[in-house]
C-alpha positions, 0 to 999 in steps of 0.5 A, a space after each residue: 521297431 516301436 510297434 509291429 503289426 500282423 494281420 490286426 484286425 478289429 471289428 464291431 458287430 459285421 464293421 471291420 474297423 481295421 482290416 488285416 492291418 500289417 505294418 510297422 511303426 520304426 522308432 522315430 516319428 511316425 504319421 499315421 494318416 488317413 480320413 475320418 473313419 479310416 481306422 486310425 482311433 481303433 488302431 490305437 485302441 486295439 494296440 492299448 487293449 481298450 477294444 477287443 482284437 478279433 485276429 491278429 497280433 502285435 507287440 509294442 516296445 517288444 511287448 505282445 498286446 494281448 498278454 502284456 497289456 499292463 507292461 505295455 500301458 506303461 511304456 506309452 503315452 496316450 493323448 486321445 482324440 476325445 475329451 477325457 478330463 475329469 471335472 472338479 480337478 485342476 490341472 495339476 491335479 488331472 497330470 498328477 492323477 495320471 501319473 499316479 494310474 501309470 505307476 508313479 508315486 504321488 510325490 513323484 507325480 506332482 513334481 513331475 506334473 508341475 514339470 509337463 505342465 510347463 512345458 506346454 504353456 499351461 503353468 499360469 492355468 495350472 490350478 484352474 480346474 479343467 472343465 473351465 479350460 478353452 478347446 486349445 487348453 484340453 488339447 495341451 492337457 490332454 498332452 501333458 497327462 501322456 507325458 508325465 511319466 516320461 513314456 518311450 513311446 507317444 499315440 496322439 490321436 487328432 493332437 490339433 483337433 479343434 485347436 485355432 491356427 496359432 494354437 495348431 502351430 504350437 501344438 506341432 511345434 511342441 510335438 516337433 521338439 518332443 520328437 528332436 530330442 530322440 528320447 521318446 517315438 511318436 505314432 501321429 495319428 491325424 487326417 490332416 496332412 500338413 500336421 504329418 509334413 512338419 512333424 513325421 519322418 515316415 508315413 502310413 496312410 491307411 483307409 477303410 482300415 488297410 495300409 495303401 502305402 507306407 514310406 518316408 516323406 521323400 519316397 512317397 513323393 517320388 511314388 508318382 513322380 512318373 504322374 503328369 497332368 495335361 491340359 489340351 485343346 479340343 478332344 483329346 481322343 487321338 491324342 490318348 490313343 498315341 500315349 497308349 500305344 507307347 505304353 502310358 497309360 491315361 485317365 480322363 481328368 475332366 473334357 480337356 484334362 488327363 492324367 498320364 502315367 508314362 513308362 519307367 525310364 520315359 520322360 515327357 518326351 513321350 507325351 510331347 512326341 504323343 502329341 506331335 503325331 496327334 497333331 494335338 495342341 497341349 495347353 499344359 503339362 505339369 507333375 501331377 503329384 507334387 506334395 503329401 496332400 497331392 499322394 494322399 488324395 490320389 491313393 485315396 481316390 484310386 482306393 475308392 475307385 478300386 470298390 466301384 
């Protein structure tokens, strides 16, 4: 496993940013998802000693968090979502700098910087200095400053932040070949669920600093596969009485919307049975969770419902 958590908690002042957190991070690519103020930047920051645990524990690459702090610093790579680029230095110069701070020597670092800087479209501004750079530019250095010292294990924290849609599909074709070549994990953490489909094999989708579901992209999907959405005509109420009792059960999703799960092993023969002896017209009946997106504002609403 690239990163094993158990029980990781982290709090500031009576906030409890991450919340009991257990999980684990395969080797491979990961997506790391959830809203904005679920977590996910605190997660990280504890994971690399930039904020202090309050319980719990973990190991990165083996390595335990709290007594290994310097090995596991550099073994990963770190693009953070926050600007961290230091004005006066070019581009060569903040990649070679961060190379240095991982342990490189300057020879090393340079050639190794001119390398990374490469790679992400950055080689014609390489010696601009940095704060001269475009919002799309920030984020391909910030990139390539994790990259430089060829680390087992890649954090990108909101990697398409800010980014305009030609950039956005760079930046995740750049992530998607990092991740092909099998050399090195990636931990993406973003709230964006597209950027999670094109470049992750695995998911775990947190919110208000908990796990709520974690899986491949295949059995996420599958997860509410029993899930349907009806339309009907007129009210509805005879018509959830008959899905209830053949154990379905039902939530309102409008006036003449409903969300039906039907029992294991049943298909839509029972709604459509339901129906029938409700004498109730359906308009339509579709899947209800089709996609990522579709899985992710479910749990998301199911988890925010559960605190009412």
């Amino acid at each position: 496993m690239s990163v094993t958590l158990q029980d990781f908690t982290i709090t500031y002042g009576d906030l409890t940013a991450v919340d009991s957190f257990s999980t684990t991070f395969p080797a491979g690519s990961t997506g790391l998802l959830g809203p904005n103020g679920a977590g996910k930047s605190s997660l990280i920051k504890g994971l690399l000693g930039l904020v202090p645990l309050a319980s719990g524990s973990a190991t990165v690459l083996g390595k335990d968090v709290r007594t290994e702090q310097k090995a596991v610093l550099q073994s990963i790579g770190y693009m953070p979502e926050d600007d961290c680029l230091i004005p006066g230095l070019t581009g060569v110069g903040m990649v070679q700098y961060a190379g240095e701070l991982s342990g490189m020597n300057r020879v090393d670092a340079l050639q190794r910087a001119h390398e990374v800087l490469f790679l992400v479209g950055l080689d014609e501004a390489r010696y601009r200095e940095v704060e001269t750079y475009s919002a799309g530019m920030k984020q391909r250095i910030k990139l390539a400053q994790a990259l430089v010292h060829d680390p087992r294990l890649l954090f990108l924290d909101e990697p398409t932040s800010g980014m305009d849609p030609k950039g956005r599909q760079e930046m995740l074709d750049l992530i998607q070949n990092i991740s092909s070549r099998e050399v090195m994990s990636i931990v993406l953490a973003t709230h964006i669920m597209v950027d999670v489909e094109r470049t992750c094999d695995r998911v775990v989708i947190m919110n208000k600093g908990r796990v709520l579901k974690k899986g491949s992209m295949q059995d996420l999907r599958g997860t509410y596969s029993n899930v349907y959405t009806v339309r009907v005509k007129g009210e509805h109420e005879r018509f959830r009485a008959a899905l209830e009792r053949e154990g379905c059960a039902v939530q309102s999703g409008g006036k003449y919307f409903l969300d039906v799960t039907v029992p294991e092993g049943r298909d839509t023969d029972v709604i459509l049975e339901a129906a029938r002896v409700s004498e109730t017209q359906l308009r339509k009946l579709v899947t209800s969770v089709q996609t990522l997106e579709d899985v992710f504002l479910k749990l998301i609403g199911e988890d925010d419902h559960a605190d009412l």
